[in-house]
RODO-2510 file (C-alpha; in nm, 4 decimals, decimal comma):
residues 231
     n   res          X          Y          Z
     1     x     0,0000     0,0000     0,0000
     2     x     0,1639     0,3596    -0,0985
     3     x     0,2803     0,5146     0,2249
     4     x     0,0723     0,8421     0,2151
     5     x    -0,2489     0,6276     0,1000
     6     x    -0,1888     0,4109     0,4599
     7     x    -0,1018     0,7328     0,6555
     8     x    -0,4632     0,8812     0,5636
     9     x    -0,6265     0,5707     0,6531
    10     x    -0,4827     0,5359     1,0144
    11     x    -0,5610     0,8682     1,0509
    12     x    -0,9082     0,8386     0,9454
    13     x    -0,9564     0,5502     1,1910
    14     x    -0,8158     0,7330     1,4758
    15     x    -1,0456     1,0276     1,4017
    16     x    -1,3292     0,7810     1,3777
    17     x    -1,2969     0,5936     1,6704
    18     x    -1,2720     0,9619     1,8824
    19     x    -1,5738     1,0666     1,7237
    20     x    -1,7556     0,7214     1,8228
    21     x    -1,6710     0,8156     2,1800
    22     x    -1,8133     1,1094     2,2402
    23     x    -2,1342     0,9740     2,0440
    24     x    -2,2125     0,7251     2,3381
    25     x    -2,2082     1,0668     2,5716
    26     x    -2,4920     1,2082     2,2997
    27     x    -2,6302     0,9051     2,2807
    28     x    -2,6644     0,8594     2,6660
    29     x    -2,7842     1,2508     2,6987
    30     x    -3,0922     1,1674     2,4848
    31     x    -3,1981     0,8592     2,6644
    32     x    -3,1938     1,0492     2,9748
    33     x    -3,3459     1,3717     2,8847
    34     x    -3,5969     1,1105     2,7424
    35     x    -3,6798     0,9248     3,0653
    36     x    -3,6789     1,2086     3,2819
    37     x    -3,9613     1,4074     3,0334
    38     x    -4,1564     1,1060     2,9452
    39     x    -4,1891     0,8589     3,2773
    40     x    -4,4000     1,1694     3,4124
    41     x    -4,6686     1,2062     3,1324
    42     x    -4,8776     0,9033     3,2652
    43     x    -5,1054     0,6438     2,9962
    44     x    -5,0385     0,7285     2,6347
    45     x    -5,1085     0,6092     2,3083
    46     x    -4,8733     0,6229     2,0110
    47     x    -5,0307     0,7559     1,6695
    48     x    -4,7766     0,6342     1,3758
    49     x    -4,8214     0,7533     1,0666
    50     x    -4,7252     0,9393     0,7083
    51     x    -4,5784     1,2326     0,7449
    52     x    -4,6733     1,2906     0,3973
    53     x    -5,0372     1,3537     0,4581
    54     x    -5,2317     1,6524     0,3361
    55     x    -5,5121     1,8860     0,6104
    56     x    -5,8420     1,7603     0,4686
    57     x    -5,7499     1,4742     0,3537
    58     x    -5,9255     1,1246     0,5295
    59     x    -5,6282     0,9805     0,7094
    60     x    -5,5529     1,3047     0,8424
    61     x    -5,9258     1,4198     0,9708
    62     x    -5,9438     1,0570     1,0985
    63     x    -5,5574     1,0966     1,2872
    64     x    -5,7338     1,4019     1,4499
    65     x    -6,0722     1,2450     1,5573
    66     x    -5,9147     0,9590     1,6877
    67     x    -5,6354     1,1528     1,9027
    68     x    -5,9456     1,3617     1,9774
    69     x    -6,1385     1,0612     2,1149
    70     x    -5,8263     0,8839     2,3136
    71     x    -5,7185     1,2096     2,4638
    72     x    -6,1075     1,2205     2,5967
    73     x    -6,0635     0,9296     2,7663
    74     x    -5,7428     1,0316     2,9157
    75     x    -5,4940     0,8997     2,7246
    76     x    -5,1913     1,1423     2,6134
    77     x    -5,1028     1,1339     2,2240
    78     x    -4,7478     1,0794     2,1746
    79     x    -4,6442     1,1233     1,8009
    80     x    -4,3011     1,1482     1,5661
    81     x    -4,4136     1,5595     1,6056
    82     x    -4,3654     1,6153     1,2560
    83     x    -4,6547     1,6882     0,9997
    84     x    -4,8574     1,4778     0,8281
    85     x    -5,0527     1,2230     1,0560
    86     x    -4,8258     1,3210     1,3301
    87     x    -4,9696     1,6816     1,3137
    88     x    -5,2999     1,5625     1,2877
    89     x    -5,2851     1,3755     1,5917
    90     x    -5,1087     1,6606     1,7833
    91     x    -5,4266     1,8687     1,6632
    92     x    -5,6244     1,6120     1,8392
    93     x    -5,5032     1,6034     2,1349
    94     x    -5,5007     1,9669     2,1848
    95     x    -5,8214     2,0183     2,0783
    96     x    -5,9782     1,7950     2,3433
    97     x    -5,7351     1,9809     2,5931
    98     x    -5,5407     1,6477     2,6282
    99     x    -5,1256     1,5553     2,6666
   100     x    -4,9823     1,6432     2,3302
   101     x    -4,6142     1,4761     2,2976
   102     x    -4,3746     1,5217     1,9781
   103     x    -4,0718     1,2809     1,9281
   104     x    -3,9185     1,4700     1,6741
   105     x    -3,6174     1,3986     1,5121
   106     x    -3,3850     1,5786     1,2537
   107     x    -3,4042     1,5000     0,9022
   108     x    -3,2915     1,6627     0,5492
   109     x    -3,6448     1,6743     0,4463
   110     x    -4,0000     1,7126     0,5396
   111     x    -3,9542     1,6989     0,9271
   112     x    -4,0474     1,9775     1,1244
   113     x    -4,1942     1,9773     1,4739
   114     x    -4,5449     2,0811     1,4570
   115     x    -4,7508     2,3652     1,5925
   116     x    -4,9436     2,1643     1,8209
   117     x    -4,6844     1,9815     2,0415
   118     x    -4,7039     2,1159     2,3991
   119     x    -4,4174     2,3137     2,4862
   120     x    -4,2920     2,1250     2,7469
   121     x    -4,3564     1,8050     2,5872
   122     x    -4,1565     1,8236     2,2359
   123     x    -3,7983     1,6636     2,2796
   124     x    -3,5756     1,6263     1,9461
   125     x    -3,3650     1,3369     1,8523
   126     x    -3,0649     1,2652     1,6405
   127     x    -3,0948     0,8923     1,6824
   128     x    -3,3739     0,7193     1,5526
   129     x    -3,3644     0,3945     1,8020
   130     x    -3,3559     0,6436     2,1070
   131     x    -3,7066     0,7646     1,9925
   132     x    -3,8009     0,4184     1,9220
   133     x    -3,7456     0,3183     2,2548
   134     x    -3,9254     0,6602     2,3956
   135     x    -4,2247     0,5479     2,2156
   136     x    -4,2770     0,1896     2,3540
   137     x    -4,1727     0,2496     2,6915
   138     x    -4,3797     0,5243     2,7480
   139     x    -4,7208     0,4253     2,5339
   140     x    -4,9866     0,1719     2,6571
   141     x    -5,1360     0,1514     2,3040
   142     x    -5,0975     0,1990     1,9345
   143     x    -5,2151     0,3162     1,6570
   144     x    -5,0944     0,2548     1,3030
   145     x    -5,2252     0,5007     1,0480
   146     x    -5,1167     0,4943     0,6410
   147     x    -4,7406     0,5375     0,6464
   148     x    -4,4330     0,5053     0,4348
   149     x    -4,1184     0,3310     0,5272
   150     x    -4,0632     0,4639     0,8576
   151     x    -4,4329     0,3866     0,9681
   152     x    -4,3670     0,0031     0,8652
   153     x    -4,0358    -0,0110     1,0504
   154     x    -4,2420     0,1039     1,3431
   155     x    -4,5234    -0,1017     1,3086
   156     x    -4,2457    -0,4499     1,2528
   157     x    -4,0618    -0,3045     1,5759
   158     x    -4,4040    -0,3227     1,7798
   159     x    -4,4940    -0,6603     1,6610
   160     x    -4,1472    -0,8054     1,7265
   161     x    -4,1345    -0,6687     2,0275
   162     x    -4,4686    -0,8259     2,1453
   163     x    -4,3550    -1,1116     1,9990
   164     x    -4,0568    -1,2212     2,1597
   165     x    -4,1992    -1,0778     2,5327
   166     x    -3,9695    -0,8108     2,5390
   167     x    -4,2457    -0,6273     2,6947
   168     x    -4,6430    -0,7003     2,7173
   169     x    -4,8300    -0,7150     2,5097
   170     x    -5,0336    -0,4257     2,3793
   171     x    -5,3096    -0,3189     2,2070
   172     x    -5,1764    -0,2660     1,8228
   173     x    -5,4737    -0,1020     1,5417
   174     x    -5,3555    -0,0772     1,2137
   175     x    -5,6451     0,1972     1,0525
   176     x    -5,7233     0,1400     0,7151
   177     x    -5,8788    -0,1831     0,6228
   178     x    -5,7992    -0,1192     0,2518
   179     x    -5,4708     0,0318     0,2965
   180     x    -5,2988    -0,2574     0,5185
   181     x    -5,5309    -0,5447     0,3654
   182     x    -5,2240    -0,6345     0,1175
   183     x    -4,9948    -0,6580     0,3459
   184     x    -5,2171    -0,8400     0,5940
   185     x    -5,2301    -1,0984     0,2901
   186     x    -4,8792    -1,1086     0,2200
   187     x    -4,8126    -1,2332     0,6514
   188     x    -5,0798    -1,4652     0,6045
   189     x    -5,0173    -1,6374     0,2356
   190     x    -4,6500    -1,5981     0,2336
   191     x    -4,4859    -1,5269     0,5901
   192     x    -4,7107    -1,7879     0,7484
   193     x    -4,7388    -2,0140     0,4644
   194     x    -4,3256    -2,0514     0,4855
   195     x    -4,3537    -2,1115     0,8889
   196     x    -4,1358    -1,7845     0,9714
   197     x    -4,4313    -1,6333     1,1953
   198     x    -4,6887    -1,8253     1,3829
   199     x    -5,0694    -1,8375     1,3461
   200     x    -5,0857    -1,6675     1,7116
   201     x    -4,8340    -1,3996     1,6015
   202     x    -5,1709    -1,2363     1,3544
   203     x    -5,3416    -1,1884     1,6644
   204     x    -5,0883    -0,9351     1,8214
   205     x    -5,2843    -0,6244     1,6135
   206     x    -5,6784    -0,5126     1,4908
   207     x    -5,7710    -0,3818     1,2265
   208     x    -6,0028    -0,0954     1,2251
   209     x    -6,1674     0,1916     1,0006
   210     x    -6,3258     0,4366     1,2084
   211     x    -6,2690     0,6473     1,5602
   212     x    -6,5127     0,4784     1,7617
   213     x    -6,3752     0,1435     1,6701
   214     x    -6,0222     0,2240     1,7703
   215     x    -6,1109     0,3892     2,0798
   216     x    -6,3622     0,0727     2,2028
   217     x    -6,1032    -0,1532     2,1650
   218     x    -5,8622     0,0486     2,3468
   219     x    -6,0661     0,0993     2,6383
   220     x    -6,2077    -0,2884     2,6112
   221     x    -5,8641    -0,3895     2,6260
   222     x    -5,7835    -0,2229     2,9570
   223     x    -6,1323    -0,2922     3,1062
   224     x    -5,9422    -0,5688     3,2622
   225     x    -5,6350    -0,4967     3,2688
   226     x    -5,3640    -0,2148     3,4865
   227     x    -5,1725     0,0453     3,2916
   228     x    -4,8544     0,0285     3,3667
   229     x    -4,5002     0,1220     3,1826
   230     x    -4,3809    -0,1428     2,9299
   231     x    -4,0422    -0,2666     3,0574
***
């Protein structure tokens, strides 16, 4: 290897490796800030979703109504805090004079935190499994609306997190018959149908299409059962 070429390298590495240090410290400082804001906030419900979605559109109207509904019941709304669904369900949850929690996190494009995150409830993240973490320790329920990428990952990280008894399990909606029915038949006809999930593991999430059908189940779910933090 030419000299100068191997120089750079090692010096690269070095660099590296001093940078990956002080990340733990950042990495550490977010869990914490997280855990101090969070374990105080009381029974919450996560609302996943696009953050792609337009004011007046269904999804988003529904996000709002069902936030509305949960935060009625007493249930705090925590969300990604960005727009979209996320803003929606902020919206919700302030409108019905409920908790109104943003997880937001720093990306090149389309996040923002939005308007109607209390003030003393929006925390931003650099790390995306910090938040993830934030949002099943501190929620008692969720709700998966019409998402993208990120809103799969989140859903997956729920499910295999039931799944395995990392923590108990929880009430799960995906909203949408229509939009999650191919995907429903995809875990059934192909995941299933190769043995990598088992017929029990379908049973870990509803599926609903309206307000009142999300909130019923969330409150028939606890009818018998204590709220408590996950793990």
């Amino acid at each position: 290897m030419n000299a100068t070429l191997k120089t750079l390298k090692e010096r690269h590495w070095k660099e590296s490796n001093g940078h990956s240090s002080w990340q733990i410290f950042k990495i550490m400082a977010e869990f914490v800030e997280g855990f101090e804001a969070l374990s105080k906030i009381g029974p919450c419900i996560s609302i996943f979703g696009s953050a792609r979605t337009k004011p007046g559109t269904h999804y988003y109207e529904l996000s709002a109504e069902i936030a509305r509904r949960l935060s009625e019941e007493g249930f705090g709304i925590i969300t990604g805090g960005g727009p979209g669904i996320m803003e929606a369900a902020n919206q919700g949850a302030l409108q019905a004079e409920g908790k109104s929690v943003g997880l937001n996190i720093d990306l090149p494009f389309e996040q923002r935190p939005n308007e109607y995150i209390d003030k003393d409830k929006l925390l931003n993240f650099d790390y995306f499994f910090v938040r993830k973490v934030m949002f099943t320790k501190y929620s008692q329920g969720f709700v998966m609306m019409p998402g993208g990428f990120g809103t799969l990952d989140e859903f997956f990280e729920v499910a295999t997190l039931m799944q395995t008894e990392k923590f108990k399990q929880m009430p799960m909606v995906l909203v949408g018959r229509k939009y999650w029915l191919g995907l429903m038949a995809w875990l059934e006809d192909v995941m299933l149908a190769e043995g990598n999930i088992h017929a029990d593991d379908l049973s870990l999430f509803e599926i609903a299409d309206t307000a009142e059908d999300v909130v019923q189940y969330m409150l028939e779910y606890y009818r018998t059962r204590q709220l408590a933090p996950n793990f």
